[in-house]
C-alpha positions in Angstrom: -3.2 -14.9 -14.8 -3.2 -12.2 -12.2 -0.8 -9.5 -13.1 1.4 -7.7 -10.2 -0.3 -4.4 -9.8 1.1 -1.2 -7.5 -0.5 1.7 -6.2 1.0 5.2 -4.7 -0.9 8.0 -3.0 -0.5 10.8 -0.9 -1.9 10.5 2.2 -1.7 13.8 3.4 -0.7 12.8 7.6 -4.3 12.4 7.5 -6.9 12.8 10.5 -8.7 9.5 11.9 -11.9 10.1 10.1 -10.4 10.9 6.8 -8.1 7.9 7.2 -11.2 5.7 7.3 -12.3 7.0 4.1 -9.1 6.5 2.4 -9.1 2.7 3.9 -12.4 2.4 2.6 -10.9 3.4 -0.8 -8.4 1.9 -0.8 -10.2 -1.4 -0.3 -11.8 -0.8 -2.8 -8.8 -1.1 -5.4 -7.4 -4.4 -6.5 -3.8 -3.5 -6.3 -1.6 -5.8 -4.4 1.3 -3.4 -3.0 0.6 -0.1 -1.5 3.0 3.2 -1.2 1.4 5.6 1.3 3.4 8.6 1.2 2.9 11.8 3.7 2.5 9.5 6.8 2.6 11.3 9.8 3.2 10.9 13.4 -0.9 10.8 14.4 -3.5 8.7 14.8 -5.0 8.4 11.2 -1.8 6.8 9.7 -1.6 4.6 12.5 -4.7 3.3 12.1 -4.0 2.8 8.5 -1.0 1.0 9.6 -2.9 -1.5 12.1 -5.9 -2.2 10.3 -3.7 -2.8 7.0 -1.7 -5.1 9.6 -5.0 -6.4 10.6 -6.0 -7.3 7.5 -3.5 -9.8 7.1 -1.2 -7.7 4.6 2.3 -7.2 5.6 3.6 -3.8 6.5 6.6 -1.9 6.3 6.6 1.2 8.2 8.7 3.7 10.1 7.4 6.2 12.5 8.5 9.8 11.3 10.7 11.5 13.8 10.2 14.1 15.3 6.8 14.7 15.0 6.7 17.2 12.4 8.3 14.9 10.1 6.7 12.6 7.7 7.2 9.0 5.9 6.2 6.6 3.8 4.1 3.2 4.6 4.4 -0.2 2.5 1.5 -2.5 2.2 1.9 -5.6 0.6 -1.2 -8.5 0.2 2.1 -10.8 -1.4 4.6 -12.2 1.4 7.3 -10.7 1.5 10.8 -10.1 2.9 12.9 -7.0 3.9 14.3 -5.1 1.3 18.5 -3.6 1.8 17.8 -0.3 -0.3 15.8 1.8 2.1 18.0 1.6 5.1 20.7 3.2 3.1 19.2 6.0 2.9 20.9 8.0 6.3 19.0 11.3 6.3 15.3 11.4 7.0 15.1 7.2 7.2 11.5 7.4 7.4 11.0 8.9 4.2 12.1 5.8 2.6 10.8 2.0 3.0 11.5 -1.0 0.6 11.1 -4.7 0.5 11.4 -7.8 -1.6 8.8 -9.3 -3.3 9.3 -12.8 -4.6 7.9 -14.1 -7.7 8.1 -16.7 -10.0 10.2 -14.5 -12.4 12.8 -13.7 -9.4 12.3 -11.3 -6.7 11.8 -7.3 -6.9 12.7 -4.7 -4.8 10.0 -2.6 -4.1 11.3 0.8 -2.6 8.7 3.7 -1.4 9.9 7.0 -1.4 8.5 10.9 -0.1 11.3 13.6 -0.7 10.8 16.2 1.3 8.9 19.3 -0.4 10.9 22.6 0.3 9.9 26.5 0.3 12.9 29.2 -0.8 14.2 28.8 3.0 17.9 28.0 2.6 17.5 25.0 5.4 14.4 23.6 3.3 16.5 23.6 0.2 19.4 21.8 1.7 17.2 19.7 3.4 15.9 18.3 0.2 19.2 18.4 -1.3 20.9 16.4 0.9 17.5 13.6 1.0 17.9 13.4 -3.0 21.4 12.4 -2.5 21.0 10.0 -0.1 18.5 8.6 -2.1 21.0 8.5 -5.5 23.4 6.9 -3.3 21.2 3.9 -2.0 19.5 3.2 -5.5 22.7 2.9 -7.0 23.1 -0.2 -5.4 20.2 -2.0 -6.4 19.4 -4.2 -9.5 18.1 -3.7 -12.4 14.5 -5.4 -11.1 13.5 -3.1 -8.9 10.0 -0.8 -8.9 10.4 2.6 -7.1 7.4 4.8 -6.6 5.9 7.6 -4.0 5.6 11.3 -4.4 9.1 12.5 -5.5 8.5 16.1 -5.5 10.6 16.6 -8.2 9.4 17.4 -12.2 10.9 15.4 -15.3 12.9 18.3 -17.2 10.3 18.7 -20.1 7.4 18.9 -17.7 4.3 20.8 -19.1 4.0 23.7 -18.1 7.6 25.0 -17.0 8.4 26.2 -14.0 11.1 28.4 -13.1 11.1 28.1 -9.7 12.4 24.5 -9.7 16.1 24.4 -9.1 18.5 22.3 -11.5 19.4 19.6 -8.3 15.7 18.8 -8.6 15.7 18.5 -12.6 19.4 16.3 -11.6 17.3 14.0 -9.2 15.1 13.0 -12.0 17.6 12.5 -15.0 19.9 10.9 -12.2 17.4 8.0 -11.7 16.4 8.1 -15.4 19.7 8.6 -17.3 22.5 7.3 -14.3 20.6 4.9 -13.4 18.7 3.5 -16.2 15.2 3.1 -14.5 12.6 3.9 -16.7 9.2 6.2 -16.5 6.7 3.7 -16.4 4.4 6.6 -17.2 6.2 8.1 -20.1 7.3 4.9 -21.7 3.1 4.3 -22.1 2.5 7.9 -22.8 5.3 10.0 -24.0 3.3 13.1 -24.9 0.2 12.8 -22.1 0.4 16.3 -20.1 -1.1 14.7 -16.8 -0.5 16.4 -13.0 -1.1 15.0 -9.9 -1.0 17.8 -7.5 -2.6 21.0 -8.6 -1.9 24.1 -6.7 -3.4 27.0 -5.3 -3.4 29.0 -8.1 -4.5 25.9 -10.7 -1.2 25.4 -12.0 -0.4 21.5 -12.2 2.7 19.4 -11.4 3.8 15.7 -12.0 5.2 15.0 -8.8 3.8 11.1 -8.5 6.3 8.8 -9.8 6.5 5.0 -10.9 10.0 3.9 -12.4 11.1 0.5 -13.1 14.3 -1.4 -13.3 15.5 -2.4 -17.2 14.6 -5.8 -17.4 11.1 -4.8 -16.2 10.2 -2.2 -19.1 8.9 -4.9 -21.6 6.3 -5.7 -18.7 4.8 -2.4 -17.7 1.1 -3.1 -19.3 -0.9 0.0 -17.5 0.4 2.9 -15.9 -2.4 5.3 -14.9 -3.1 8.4 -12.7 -6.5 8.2 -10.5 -8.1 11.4 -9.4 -10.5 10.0 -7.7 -8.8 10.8 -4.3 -8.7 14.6 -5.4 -12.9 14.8 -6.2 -13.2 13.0 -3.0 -11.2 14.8 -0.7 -9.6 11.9 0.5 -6.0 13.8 -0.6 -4.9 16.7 -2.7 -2.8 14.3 -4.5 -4.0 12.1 -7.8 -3.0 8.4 -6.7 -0.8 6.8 -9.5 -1.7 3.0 -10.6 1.1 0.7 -12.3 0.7 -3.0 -13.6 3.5 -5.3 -14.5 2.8 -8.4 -16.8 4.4 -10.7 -13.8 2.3 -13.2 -12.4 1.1 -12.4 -8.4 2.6 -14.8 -5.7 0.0 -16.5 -3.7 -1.8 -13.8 -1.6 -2.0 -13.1 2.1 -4.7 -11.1 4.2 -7.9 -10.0 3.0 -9.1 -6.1 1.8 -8.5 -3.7 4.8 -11.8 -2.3 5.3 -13.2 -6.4 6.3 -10.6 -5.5 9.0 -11.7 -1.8 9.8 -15.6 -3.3 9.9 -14.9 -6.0 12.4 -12.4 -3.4 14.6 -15.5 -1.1 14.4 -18.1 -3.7 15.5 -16.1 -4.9 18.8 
C-alpha cells in the first residue's frame, strides 16, 4: 500500500537556474503533495509552477502581489479539488493556498501556509500580526482532517534554544493552532525531545520555523515526520525541507516526476 506522503520547503523566490536544481530535486523525492513556500513574483517560481503543471500534477497557486510580496505554491500528483480554507484568509491571500484531497478514508484539506517574517519595524510587526490572525480565523473553520504545513515563522513556546526576541503573539500563533485548535505537531508527537532547526541564522543560532500539523482524527496515522537538509548542503535553499507520511492509502496518481517535464521543455 502506498502511504500519502507531504513535503514543504522554502523556496527562497528563487532565480531560474536555481529553480531548475530545486525541480531536479525535487523529482527526485517520492512525495505526492508539495508546499513551496517563499514564491515570488519572478521567473524561477514560475517555471516551477509550469513545468510542475507540465508534468501532469495539479497546481494551486497565487501570484504574490505586488511584487515584493511572496506566496506559497501547491503541488499535488493526487487529483484534487479546491479547498474553502485558504480563501478566508483576507490579508496577504497569496501567502495561503489549500485544497481537497480525496481518499478512500474521506477527503483532507490540505492548506499551505508562509507567514510573513518581520524585523522590529512597527509596520513589519503588525503586518505579521494581523496575517496570524487571519490565518486563526480561517482554520477555525475547518475539520478535524485537515494537514497544514509551510514555513510558519513562528517557534513552539519550549523551542531549544530560547529566544527573547520572539514576541508572545508569535508564541499565541502556535499554541492557538495546537491548544485552540487541537491540531497536533506531527513532528513532536514522533519526537518530543529531538532539538532539530530548519533555518539557521547568520550567527549559527537555529530555529524551527518548518511546520507539519494534523487534524485529530489523523494523529494515530502520522508514521514519519522528518526534516531533510539536503536543500541547505546543496544550496538549493537556506531552509531544511520538512517530510510527513500519513498511514492513508494514495488515490490513483496523475502526471509524472517534474524534471521528465523540465527535460522535454529543455529539448524543444
Amino acid at each position: 500500500m502506498t502511504h500519502l506522503q507531504f513535503l514543504t520547503a522554502n523556496i527562497g523566490n528563487p532565480s531560474v537556474d536555481r529553480a531548475r536544481r530545486q525541480l531536479d530535486w525535487l523529482a527526485s523525492r517520492p512525495e505526492h503533495v508539495l508546499v513551496l513556500t517563499e514564491t515570488g513574483p519572478g521567473p524561477g517560481s514560475a517555471l516551477l509552477a509550469d513545468r510542475l503543471t507540465a508534468a501532469g500534477w495539479s497546481v494551486t497557486w497565487q501570484l504574490p502581489t505586488p511584487a515584493g510580496e511572496r506566496g506559497v505554491l501547491l503541488a499535488s500528483r493526487v487529483a484534487v479539488e479546491p479547498g474553502g480554507c485558504a480563501g478566508r484568509v483576507g490579508y496577504l491571500p497569496a501567502r495561503a493556498a489549500s485544497l481537497l484531497l480525496p481518499t478512500a478514508a474521506g477527503a483532507l484539506e490540505v492548506i499551505g501556509l508562509y507567514v510573513p517574517s518581520r524585523d522590529a519595524s512597527t509596520r513589519k510587526v503588525l503586518r505579521k500580526q494581523q496575517f496570524c490572525q487571519g490565518a486563526m480565523t480561517a482554520l477555525a473553520g475547518a475539520s478535524t482532517r485537515v494537514v497544514v504545513l509551510g514555513d510558519l515563522n513562528v517557534l513552539e513556546p519550549d523551542h531549544q534554544p530560547r529566544y527573547r526576541f520572539f514576541q508572545a503573539f508569535e508564541y499565541d500563533f502556535y499554541r492557538h493552532l495546537t491548544s485552540r485548535l487541537g491540531l497536533v505537531d506531527a513532528f513532536r508527537r514522533l519526537h518530543p525531545r529531538r532539538v532539530e532547526h530548519s533555518w539557521i541564522g547568520r550567527t549559527g543560532d537555529g530555529y524551527r520555523y518548518d511546520h507539519a500539523l494534523v487534524g485529530t482524527s489523523l494523529a494515530e496515522r502520522v508514521s514519519r515526520c522528518v526534516y531533510l537538509h539536503q536543500p541547505r548542503a546543496l544550496r538549493l535553499s537556506d531552509h531544511a525541507a520538512l517530510s510527513l507520511c500519513l498511514r492513508i492509502h494514495a488515490p490513483v496518481l496523475i502526471g509524472s516526476r517534474p524534471a521528465l517535464a523540465a527535460t522535454a521543455r529543455s529539448l524543444s
